[in-house]
N, C-alpha and C positions, 0 to 999 in steps of 0.2 A: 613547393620547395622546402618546408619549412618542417613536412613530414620527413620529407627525404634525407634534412640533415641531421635530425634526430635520430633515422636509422643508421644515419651511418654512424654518427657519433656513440649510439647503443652498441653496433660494432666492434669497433677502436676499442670502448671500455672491454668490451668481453674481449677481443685479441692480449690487450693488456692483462686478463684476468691469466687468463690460458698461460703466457709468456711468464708472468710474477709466478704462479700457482706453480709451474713446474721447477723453478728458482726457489723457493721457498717449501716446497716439498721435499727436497732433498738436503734443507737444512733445518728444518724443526723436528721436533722430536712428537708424533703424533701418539697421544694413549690409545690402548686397545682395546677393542668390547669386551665386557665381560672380568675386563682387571677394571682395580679403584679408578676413580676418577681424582687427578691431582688436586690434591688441597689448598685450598687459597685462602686469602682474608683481606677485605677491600673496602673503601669506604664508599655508600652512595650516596647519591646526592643532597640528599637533607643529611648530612655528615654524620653518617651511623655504620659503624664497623659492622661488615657482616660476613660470615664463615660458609665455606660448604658446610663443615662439621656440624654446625651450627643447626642446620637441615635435617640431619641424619633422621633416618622414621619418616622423610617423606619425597615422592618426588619432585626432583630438582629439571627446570629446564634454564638454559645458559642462551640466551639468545645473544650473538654479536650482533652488533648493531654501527651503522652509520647513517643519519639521516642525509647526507648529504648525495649519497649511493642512490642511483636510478634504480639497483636490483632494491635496496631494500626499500627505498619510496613504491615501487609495485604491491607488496605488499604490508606499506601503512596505507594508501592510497585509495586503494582495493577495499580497508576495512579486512581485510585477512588475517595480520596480525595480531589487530585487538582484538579480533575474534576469537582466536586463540587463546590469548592471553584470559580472557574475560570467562571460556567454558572452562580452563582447567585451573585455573587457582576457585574457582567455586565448586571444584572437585577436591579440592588441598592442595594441590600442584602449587609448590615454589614457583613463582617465573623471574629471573633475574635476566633483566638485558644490559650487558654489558659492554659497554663505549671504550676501544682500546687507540691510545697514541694519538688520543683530539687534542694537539697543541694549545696549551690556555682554556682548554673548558674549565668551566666553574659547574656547578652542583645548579645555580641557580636559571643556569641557562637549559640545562638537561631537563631542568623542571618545567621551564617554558616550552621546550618541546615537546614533552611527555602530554600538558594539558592541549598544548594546540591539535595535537593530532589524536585526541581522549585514548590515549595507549592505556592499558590496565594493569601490567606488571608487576610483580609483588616490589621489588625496588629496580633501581636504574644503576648500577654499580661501575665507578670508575676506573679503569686500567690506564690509567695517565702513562704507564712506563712502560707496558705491555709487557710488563712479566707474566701477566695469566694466560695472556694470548699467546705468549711462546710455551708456557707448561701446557697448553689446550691444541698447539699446533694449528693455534687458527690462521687459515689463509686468506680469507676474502667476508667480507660483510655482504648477504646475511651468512652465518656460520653458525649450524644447531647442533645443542648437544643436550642430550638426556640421561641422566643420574638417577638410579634406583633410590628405594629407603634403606639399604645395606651402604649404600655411596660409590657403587659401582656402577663404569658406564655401558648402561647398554641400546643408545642410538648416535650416531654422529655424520653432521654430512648435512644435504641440499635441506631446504625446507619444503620443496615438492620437486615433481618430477619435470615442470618445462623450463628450460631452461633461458629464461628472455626477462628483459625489464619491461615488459606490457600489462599492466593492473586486466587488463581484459581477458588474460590466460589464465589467472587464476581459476577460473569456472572448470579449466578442461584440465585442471593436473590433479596428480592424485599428492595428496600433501601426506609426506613421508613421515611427520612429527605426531599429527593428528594420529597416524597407522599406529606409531609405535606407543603411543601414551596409552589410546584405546587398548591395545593388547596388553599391553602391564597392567593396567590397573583393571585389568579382568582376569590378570594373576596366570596370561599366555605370552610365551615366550613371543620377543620381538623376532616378525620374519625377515625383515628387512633392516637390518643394524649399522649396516653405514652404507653412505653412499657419497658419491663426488660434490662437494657443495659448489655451489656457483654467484658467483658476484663482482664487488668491487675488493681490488687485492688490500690486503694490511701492509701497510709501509712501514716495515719495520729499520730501523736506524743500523 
């Protein structure tokens, strides 16, 4: 019974996503591959201003994040994430994950989350007011984006291909992030540049 009500309730979230995501598609303003990526400047958690600009000369990954999301618990859960995190910032890859519209988060709580789950990310960057997440047209957590060292974007969308809150899927998708950073940083156009992301929706005010 208790498998059952999780699927259904993994359900209801994805119905929810589906319903917000076409609501919220037709009022953000989403950037385009291959134009700049919107420039922002935020503070993360251990209280330190940090810039896209700031970046520039290297890539940038924007991970949204909600821990409290069953899609993005599959892959902290999984180990998929910091796995991620862990190969491409000891490639140079900036990784910034950033938390948009967490009511009362503090920096000190993000940081307990960050060690409990050993995440690896270059910082944890706060969007308390989700102005970045409407310049980024983010819709749902998890929500990836990929910035060149020019500062143009050229990936945005799912972080793989199956689309479910199951840490056990992780094995059988093809992870769309890993495709596009592997081809960048081998100095080959990304073949896959956006694609639909999939999660829990941003509840913007």
């Amino acid at each position: 019974m208790k498998r059952i009500g999780l699927v259904l309730a993994v359900f209801a979230v994805a119905a929810g996503v589906n319903a917000a995501s076409r609501t919220k598609e037709s009022e953000l303003k989403v950037p385009k591959i291959g134009e700049p990526a919107p420039a922002f400047s935020l503070m993360d958690s251990n209280g330190k201003k940090r810039s896209l600009a700031d970046e520039k000369g290297k890539f940038v990954v924007l991970e949204w994040t909600d821990h409290d999301c069953p899609y993005v618990g599959k892959h902290y859960d999984s180990g998929n994430m910091q796995r991620l995190q862990q190969t491409y910032t000891a490639k140079g890859v900036t990784w910034f994950s950033v938390i948009s519209l967490a009511k009362g988060l503090k920096g000190k709580q993000a940081n307990k989350d960050l060690a409990r789950l050993k995440a690896a990310p270059t910082a944890v960057l706060l969007d308390k007011d989700g102005k970045v997440a409407r310049l980024y047209g983010v819709a749902c957590t998890p929500d990836m984006y990929v910035v060149d060292p020019k500062g143009v974007l050229i990936y945005e969308g799912a972080i793989d291909s199956v689309r479910s809150a199951q840490a056990d899927d992780v094995e059988f998708a093809t992870n769309f992030v890993s495709q596009a950073l592997d081809e960048a940083l081998a100095g080959k156009p990304v073949t896959r540049a956006a694609t639909k992301p999939y999660g829990c929706p941003i509840k913007y005010k």
